[in-house]
C-alpha positions in Angstrom: 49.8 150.6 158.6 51.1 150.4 155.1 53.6 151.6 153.1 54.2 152.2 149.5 57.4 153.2 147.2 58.5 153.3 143.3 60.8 154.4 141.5 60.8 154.7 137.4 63.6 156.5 134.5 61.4 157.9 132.3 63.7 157.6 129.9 63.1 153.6 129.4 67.0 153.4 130.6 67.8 150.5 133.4 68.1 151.4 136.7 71.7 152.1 137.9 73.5 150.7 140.9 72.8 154.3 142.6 68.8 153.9 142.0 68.3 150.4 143.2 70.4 150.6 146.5 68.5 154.1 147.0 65.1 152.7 146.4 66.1 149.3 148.5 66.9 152.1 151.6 63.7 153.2 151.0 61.9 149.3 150.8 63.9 148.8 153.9 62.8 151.5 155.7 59.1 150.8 155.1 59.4 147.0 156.0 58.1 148.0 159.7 54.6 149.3 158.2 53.9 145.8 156.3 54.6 143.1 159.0 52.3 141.3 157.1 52.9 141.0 153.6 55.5 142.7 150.8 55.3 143.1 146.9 57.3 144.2 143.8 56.3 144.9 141.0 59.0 145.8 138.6 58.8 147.2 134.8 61.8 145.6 132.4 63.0 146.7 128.9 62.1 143.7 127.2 58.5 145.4 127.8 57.1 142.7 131.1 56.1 142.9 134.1 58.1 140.7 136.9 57.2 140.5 140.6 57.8 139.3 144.3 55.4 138.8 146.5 55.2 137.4 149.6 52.6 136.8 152.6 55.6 137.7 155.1 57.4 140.6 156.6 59.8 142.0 153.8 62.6 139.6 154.4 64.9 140.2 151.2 68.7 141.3 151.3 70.1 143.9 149.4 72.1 141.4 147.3 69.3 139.4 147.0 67.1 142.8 145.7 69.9 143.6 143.5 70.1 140.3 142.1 66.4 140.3 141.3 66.5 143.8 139.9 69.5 143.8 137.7 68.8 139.9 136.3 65.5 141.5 134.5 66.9 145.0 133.2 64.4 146.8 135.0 63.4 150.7 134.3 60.9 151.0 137.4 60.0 149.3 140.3 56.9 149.3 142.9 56.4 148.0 146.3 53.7 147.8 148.7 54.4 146.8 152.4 51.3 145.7 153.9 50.3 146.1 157.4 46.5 143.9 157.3 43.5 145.5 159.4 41.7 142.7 161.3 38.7 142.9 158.8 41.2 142.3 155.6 43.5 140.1 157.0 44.4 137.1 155.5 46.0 134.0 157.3 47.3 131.8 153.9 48.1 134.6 151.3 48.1 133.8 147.6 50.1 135.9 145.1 46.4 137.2 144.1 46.5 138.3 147.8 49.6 141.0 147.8 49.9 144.1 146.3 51.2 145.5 144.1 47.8 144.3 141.9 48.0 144.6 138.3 45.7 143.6 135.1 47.1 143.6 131.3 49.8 146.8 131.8 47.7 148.5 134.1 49.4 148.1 138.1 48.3 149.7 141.7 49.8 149.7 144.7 48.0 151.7 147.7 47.7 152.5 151.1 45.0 153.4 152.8 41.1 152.8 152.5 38.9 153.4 149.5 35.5 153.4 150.3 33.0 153.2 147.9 35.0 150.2 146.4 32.4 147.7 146.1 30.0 150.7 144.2 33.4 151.0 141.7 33.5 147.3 141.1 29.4 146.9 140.6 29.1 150.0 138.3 31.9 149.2 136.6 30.8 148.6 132.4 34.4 146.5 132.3 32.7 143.4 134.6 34.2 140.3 134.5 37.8 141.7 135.6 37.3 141.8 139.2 33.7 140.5 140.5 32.2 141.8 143.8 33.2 139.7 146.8 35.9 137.7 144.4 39.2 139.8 146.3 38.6 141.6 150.0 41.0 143.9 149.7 39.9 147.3 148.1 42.9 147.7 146.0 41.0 145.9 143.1 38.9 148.7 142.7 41.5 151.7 141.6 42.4 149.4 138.4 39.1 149.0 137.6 37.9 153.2 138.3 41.0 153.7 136.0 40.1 151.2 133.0 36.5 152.8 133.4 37.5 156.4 133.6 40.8 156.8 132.5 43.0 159.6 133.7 40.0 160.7 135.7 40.1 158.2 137.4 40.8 160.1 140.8 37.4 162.0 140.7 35.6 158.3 141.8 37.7 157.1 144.0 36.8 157.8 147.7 38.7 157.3 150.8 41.7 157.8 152.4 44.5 156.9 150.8 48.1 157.0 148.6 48.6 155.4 145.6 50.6 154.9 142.7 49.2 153.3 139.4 51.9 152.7 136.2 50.4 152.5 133.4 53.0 150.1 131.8 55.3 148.1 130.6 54.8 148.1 126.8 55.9 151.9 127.1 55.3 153.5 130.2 52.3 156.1 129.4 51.1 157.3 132.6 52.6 156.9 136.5 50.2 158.8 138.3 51.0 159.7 142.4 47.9 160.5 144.1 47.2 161.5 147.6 44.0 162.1 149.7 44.5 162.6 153.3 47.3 160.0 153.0 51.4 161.3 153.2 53.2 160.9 149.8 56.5 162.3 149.1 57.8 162.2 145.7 
């Protein structure tokens, strides 16, 4: 079991006291679904990226969140809180290792299965990002269907799943929410 969260202001403004500790609620409430592993990836005004990830339950404190969150201005944040199946799971994580994934301002977090992954990756006309066999998890492969296809992305993705990809943080063009089979609740 996995479980995934964000939350972005359109409007490029920083997130207020009111969003974080509402989103952290939410990160908090997920930690039972990822025993195994917890990201963030979160979206700043000075136009980065910034993230935590850890091969661990989802051990922060809401001060320690807050801290994190405030210290880089952010205007959007997303997690992933990773429960491993027995056929992914990796002992000695890496940062490569936890979601969220992201390449140049393109960045994924998912739950679920996609699976026609490894077709994505080989068919992909973009190789050299992400090479088949190089990363286990299937994540890898929703960056590259969206760098391939673009907003149609979706249509070549199969599986079972829930996702959110930002397309960000120079300016924040697209956040897509996408569900197949998977809960979402936006």
């Amino acid at each position: 079991m996995c479980g995934i969260a964000g939350i972005v202001r359109l409007s490029h403004a920083p997130l207020d006291v009111a969003d974080l500790v509402s989103f952290y609620r939410v990160a908090k409430s997920n930690a039972a679904r990822g025993r195994d592993s917890f990201g963030f990836t979160g979206f700043t005004l000075n136009q980065e990226a910034v993230s935590i990830k850890k091969g661990v339950s989802f051990d922060m404190s809401r001060e320690q969140f807050l801290n994190w969150a405030y210290s880089h201005q952010l205007y959007g944040v997303i997690a992933n809180f990773r429960g491993e199946p027995t056929t992914e799971f990796i002992k000695n994580k890496e940062h490569k290792d936890v979601q969220p994934f992201g390449f140049n301002d393109v960045f994924v977090t998912h739950n679920g299965t996609i699976s026609n992954d490894k077709e994505l990756l080989e068919n992909s006309p973009i190789k050299g990002i992400f090479k088949p066999g190089e990363h286990i998890i299937d994540s890898y492969a929703i960056i590259e269907a969206y760098l391939t296809h673009g907003k149609d992305f979706v249509n070549h993705i199969q599986g079972s799943f829930a996702l959110a990809l930002v397309d960000a943080p120079l300016e924040l063009k697209y956040l897509y929410l996408v569900r197949n089979y998977r809960s979402l609740y936006a």
